[in-house]
N, C-alpha and C positions, 0 to 999 in steps of 0.2 A: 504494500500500500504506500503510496508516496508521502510525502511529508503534509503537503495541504490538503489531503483526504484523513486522512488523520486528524487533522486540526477540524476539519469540518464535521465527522465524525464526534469529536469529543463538543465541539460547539452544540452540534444539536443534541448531545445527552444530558449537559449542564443547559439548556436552553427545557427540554423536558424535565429535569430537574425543580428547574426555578417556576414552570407552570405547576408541578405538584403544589409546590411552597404557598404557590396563587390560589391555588382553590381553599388550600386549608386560613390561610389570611380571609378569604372573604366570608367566613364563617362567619356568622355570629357570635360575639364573646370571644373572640380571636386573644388568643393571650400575648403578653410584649414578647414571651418566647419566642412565638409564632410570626411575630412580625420582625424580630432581629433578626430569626434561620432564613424569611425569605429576601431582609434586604442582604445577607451573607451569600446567599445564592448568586443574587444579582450582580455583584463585585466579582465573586468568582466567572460568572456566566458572560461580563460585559470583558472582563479581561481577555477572555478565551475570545470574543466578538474580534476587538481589535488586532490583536494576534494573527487570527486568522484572516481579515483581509488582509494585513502587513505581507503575510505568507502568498496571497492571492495576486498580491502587487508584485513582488519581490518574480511571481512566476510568470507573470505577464512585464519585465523587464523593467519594473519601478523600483527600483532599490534605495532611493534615497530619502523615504519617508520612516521618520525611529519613534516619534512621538505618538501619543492616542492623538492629539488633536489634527494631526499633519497626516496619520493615517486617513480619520477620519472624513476631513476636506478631500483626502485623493478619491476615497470610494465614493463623494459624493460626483467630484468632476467623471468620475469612471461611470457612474450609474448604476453601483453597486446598493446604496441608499437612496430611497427620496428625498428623507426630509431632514436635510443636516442639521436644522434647529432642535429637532428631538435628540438627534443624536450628541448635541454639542451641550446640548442640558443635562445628557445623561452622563457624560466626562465629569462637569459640573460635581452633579449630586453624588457620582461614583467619589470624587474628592471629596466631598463632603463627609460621605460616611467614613471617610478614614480617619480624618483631622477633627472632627466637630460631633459632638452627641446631644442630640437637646430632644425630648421627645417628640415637639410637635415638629420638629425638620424628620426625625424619622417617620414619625406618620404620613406627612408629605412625601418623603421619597417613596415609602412603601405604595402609596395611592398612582402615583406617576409608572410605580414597578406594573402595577396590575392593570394598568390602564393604560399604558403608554411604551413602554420598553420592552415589554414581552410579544407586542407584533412591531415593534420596528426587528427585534431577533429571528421574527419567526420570515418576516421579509427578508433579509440577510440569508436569510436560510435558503428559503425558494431561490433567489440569484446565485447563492455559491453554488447551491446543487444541480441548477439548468444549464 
């Protein structure tokens, strides 16, 4: 298996992953456990995201992109993403939750995870795979 079927691969298992995390967050009475495993997921799962275009670039002869945000911008001009503004919020908040804890920025991220980043992945996904 090549290097970027592997990463795609592991993308879409951490990407299925982070939708378990989603259904059990939108429960009712969802506990803070519940909502830190699934923004935990999302850091893992957004990592693996930009990794894996970098790897997509890197094979279509774009080697000089090292950064999320510089990846990012590339797969937008490539047309690997639509909506670079989601994806440039999710850099963002993925920062957030490393450096910064306050509940209601968690609950906000968590709401953005389940509404917002789990189909911009799951579009990532349908592109790298076609």
């Amino acid at each position: 298996m090549s290097k970027l079927k592997n990463k795609i691969l592991n993308f879409k298992n951490a990407t299925n992953r982070l939708k378990e995390a989603a259904e059990e967050f939108k429960q009712e009475n969802a506990s803070d456990v519940i909502r830190d495993g699934l923004i935990q997921r999302f850091e893992f799962t957004y990592e693996l995201a930009w990794k894996t275009i970098k790897e997509y670039l890197e094979d279509i002869g774009i080697m000089d992109r090292n950064s999320p945000k510089a990846v990012i911008k590339e797969a937008y001009v490539q047309k690997l993403i639509i909506n670079e503004n989601n994806w440039l919020l999710m850099i963002s908040d993925r920062n957030m939750t490393s450096h910064v804890y306050k509940e209601e920025m968690a609950e906000e991220i968590a709401s953005r995870i389940v509404d917002c980043y789990i189909i911009e992945f799951d579009l990532l996904l349908k592109k790298l795979q076609s």
